[in-house]
C-alpha positions in Angstrom: 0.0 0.0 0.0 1.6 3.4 -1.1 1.8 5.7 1.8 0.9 9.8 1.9 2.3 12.4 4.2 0.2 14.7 5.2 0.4 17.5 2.3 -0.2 14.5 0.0 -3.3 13.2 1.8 -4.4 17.1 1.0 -4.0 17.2 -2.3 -5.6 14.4 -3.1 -8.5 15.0 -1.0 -8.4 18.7 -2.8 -8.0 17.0 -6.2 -11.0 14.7 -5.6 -13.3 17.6 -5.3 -11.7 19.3 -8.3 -11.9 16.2 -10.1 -15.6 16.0 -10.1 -16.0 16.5 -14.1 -13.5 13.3 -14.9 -15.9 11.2 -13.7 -17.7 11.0 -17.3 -14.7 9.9 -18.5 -13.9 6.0 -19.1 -10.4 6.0 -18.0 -11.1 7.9 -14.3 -9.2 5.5 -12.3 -7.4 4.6 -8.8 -4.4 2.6 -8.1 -3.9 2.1 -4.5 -0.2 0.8 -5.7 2.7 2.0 -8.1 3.0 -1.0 -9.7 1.6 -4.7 -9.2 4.5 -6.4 -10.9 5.3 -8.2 -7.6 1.6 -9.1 -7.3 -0.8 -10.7 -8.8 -4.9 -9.7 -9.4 -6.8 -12.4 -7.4 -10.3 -10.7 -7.9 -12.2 -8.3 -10.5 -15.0 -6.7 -9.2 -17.7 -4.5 -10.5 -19.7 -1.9 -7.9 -23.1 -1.2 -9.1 -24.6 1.6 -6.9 -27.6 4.2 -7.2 -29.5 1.7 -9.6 -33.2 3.3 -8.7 -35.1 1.3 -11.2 -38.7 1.8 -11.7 -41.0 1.0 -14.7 -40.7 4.5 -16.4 -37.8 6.2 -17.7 -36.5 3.0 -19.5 -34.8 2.0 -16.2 -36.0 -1.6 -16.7 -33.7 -1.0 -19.9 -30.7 0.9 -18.8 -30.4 -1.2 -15.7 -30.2 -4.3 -18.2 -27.9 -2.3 -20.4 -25.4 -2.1 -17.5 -25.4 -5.3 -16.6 -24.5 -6.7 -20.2 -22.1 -4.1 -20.3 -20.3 -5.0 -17.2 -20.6 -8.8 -18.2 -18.8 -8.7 -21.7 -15.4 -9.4 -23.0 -13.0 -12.4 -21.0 -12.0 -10.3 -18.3 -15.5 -9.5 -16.5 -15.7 -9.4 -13.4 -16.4 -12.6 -11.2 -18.4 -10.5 -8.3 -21.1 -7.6 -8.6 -21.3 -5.3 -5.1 -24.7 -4.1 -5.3 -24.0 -0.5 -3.2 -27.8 0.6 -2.3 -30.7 2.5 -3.4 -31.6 -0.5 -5.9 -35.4 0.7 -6.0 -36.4 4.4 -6.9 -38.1 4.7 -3.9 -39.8 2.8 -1.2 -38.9 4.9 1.6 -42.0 7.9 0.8 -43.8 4.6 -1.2 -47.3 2.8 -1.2 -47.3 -0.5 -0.6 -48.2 -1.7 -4.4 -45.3 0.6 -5.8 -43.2 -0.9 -3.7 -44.0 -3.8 -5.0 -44.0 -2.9 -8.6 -40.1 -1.7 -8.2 -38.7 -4.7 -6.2 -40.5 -6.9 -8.9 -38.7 -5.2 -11.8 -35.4 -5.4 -9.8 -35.3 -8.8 -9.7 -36.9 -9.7 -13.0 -34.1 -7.7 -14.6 -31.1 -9.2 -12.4 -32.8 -12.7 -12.8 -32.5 -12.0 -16.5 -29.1 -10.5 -16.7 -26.9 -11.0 -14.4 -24.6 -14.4 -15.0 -22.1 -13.6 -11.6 -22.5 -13.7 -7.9 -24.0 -10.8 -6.4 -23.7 -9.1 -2.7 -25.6 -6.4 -1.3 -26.4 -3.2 0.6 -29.3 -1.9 1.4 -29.2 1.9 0.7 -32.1 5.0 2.2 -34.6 4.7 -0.7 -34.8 0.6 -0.2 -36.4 1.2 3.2 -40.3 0.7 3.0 -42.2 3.1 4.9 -39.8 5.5 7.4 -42.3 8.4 6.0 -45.5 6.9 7.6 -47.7 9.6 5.9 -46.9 9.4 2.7 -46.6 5.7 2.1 -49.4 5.0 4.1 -47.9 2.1 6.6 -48.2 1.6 10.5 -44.5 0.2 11.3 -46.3 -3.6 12.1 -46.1 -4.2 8.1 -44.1 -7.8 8.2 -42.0 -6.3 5.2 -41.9 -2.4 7.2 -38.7 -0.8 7.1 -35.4 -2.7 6.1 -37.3 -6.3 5.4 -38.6 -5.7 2.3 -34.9 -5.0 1.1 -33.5 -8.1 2.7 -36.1 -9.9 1.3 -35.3 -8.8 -2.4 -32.2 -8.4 -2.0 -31.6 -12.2 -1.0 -29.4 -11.3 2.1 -29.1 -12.5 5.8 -29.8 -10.0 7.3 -29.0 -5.9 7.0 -25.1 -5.9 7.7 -22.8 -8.6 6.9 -19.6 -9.7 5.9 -17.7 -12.8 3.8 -14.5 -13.4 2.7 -13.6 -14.0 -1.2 -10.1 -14.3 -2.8 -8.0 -13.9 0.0 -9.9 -10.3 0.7 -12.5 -9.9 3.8 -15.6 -7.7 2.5 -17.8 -6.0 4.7 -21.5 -4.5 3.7 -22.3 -2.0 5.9 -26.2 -0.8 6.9 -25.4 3.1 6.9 -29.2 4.2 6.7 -29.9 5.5 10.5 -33.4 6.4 12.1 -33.1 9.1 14.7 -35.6 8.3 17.6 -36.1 12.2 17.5 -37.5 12.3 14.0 -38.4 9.0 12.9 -39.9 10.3 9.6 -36.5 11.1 8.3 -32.7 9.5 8.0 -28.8 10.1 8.7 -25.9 8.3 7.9 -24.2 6.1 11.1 -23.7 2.7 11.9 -26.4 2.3 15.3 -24.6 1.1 18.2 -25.3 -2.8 17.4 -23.7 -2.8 13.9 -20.3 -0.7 15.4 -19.5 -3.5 17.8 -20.2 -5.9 15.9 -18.1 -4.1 13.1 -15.3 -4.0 16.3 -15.4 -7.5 16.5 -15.4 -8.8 12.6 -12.3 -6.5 12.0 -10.5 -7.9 15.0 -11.6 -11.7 13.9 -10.2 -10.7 10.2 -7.2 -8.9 10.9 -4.7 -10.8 8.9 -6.8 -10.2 5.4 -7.0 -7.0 3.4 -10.4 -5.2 4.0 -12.9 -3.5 2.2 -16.0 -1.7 3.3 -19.1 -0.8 0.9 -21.9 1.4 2.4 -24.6 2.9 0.5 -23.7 6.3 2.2 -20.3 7.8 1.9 -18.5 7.5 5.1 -15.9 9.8 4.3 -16.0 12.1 0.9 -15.4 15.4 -1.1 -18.7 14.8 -3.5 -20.6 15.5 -0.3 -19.6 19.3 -0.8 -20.6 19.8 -4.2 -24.2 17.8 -3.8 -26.1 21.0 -3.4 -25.3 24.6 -2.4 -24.3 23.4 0.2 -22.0 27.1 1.4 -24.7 29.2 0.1 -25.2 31.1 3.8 -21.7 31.5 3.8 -20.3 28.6 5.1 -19.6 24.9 4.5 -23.0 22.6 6.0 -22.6 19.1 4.9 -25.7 17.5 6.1 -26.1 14.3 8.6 -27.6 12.1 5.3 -24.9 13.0 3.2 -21.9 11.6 5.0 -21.4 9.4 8.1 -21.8 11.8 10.9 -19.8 9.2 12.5 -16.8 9.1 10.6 -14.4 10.2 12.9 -15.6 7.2 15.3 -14.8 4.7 12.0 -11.4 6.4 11.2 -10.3 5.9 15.2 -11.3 2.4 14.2 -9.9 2.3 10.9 -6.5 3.1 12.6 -6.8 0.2 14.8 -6.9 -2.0 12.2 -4.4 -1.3 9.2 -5.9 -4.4 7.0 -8.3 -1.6 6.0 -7.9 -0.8 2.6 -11.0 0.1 0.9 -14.2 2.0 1.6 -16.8 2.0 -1.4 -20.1 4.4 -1.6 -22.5 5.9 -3.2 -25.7 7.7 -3.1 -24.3 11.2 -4.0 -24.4 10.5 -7.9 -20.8 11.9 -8.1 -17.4 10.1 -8.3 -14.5 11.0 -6.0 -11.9 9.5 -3.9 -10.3 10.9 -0.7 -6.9 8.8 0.9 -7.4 9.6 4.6 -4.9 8.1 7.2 -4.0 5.3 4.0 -7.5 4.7 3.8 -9.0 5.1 0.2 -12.7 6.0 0.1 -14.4 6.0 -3.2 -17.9 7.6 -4.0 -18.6 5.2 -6.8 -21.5 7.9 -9.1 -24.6 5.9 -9.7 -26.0 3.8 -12.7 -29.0 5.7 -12.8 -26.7 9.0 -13.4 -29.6 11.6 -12.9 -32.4 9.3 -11.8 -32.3 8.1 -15.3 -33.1 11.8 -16.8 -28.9 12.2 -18.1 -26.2 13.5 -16.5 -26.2 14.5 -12.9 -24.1 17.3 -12.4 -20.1 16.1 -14.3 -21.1 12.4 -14.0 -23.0 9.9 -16.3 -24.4 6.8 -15.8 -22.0 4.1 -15.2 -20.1 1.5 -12.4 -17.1 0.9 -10.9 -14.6 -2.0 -11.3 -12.2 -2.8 -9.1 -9.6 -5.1 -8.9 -8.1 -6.5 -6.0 -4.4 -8.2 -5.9 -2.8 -10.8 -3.2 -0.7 -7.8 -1.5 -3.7 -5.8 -0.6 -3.0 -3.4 -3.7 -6.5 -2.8 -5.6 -7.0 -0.6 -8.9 -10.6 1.1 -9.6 -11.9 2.6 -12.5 -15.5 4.0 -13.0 -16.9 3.1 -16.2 -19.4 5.0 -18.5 -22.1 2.5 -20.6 -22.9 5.1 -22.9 -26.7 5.3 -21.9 -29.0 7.6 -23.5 -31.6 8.7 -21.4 -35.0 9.1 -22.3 -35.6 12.8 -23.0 -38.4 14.1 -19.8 -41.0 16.6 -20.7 -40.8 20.1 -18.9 -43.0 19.9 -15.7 -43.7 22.7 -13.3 -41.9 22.5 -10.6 -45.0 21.8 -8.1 -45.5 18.8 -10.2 -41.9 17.4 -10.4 -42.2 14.0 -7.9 -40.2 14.0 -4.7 -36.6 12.2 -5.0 -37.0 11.0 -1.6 -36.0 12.6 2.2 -32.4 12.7 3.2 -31.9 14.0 6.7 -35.1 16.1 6.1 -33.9 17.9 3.4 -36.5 17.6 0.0 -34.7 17.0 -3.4 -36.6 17.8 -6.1 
């Protein structure tokens, strides 16, 4: 692992943020090593994140697109991480939508995806945290994260496994604060960080990587909204970890971390903190499926991970062409979902 003094770390974290438009480019890529000549690749992966399919916008189609994209050639990858937010929305959702988005989800992956898959459950796969809008109770047997689990084909909502010599962790980062239930931030709740303690102590002879739907440590965050408009820099609680500082006191406990992958800003960056590489991985859906969002198209990462705990990553454009969107007035555009109680439209 190639190690940064401290003015290094900066200008990389600096030249993340600056880098924003390079992530429409095909050959935006990381390598966590100078060279791997004394190594050797022991796994290609691809990181599929921000999917949000639904029946309209051709997402049924672009989704599928991806997938046959990320499949071809001899050198595909053998693993898809599925990062979160794989629905548009189930969090402000009826029950039948719901229903109608999982349904296309897995028709689509059932159809098109040839490789193993693991998962995250990201803030728009929860069913029913905004109790007013999507009509639910909280006794729903699917309510909340189950419905995700379900579809999803996973345990349970945080888990890890161990593939090619490398120890992967998924990561629920999608918290409900008991003082405004109706909403989200981003933090692991108390239950998930010890057990998180206690799988990185268990693994601690295997290079690590972390993939949570929400960054846990990233420049995109500043640049996903006007977000210094008042004056000064406000990053809010659903779009980064708010406990990040906790997870990098952790992180430096245990060195064998390598890798932390993200997504749900729709932007591509990558910040080395403390030799730590975090990675905000854009989304397939680019703009909710309506084009670009902001500098970065629709596409996925692909990483590659080698014996020495070296990795390379890429993000990778499909070339989709959305579906043009006639002009609506803007009391009639439909919600893009809650984070932290602030409304994108």
């Amino acid at each position: 692992m190639t190690h940064f003094n401290r003015r290094e770390m900066l200008i990389l974290a600096g030249g993340a943020a600056a880098g924003l438009t390079g992530c429409v480019q095909e050959n935006h890529s990381v390598d966590s090593a100078k060279s791997h000549s004394g190594s050797r690749r022991v796994l290609r992966a691809a990181h599929f994140t921000d999917i949000h399919v639904q029946p309209e916008q051709r997402a049924p189609e672009g989704f599928a697109a991806a997938l046959e994209h990320m499949q071809q050639g001899e050198d595909a990858p053998q693993l898809l991480l599925v990062g979160g937010d794989s629905v548009m929305d189930s969090f402000q959702a009826q029950e039948p939508r719901v229903r109608e988005q999982w349904e296309v989800y897995k028709k689509v992956m059932a159809e098109h995806c040839r490789i193993s898959v693991r998962a995250c459950i990201g803030n728009h796969d929860v069913w029913g945290w905004d109790k007013e809008s999507s009509l639910t109770t909280g006794a729903e047997p699917l309510w909340g994260k189950a419905w995700a689990i379900q579809s999803l084909g996973i345990d349970k909502r945080y888990y890890s496994f161990n593939q090619a010599g490398w120890h992967f962790v998924m990561l629920d980062s999608t918290f409900q604060p008991p003082e405004n239930p109706r909403v989200y931030t981003a933090r692991l709740d108390e239950e998930q960080f010890a057990w998180l303690e206690n799988d990185l102590q268990a693994h601690g002879q295997m290079p690590t990587a972390l993939v949570s739907h929400i960054p846990i440590l990233s420049a995109a965050a500043f640049m996903d909204g006007e977000n210094e408009k008042d004056g000064d820099w406000h990053v809010p609680g659903a779009w980064m970890h708010l406990d990040a500082r906790r997870l990098k006191d952790l992180f430096l406990k245990h060195p064998q971390v390598k890798l932390c992958l993200s997504g749900h800003l729709h932007l591509v960056d990558h910040v080395v903190y403390n030799d730590v590489h975090y990675i905000c991985d854009g989304a397939v859906c680019a703009g909710w499926w309506k084009g670009d969002y902001q500098e970065c198209d629709e596409g996925y990462g692909v990483v590659d991970f080698y014996a020495d705990g070296s990795f390379a990553h890429r993000y990778v454009s499909y070339h989709w062409v959305a579906e043009p969107e006639p002009v609506q007035p803007v009391a009639q555009r439909p919600s893009r979902g809650i984070r932290g109680g602030h409304e994108r439209v």
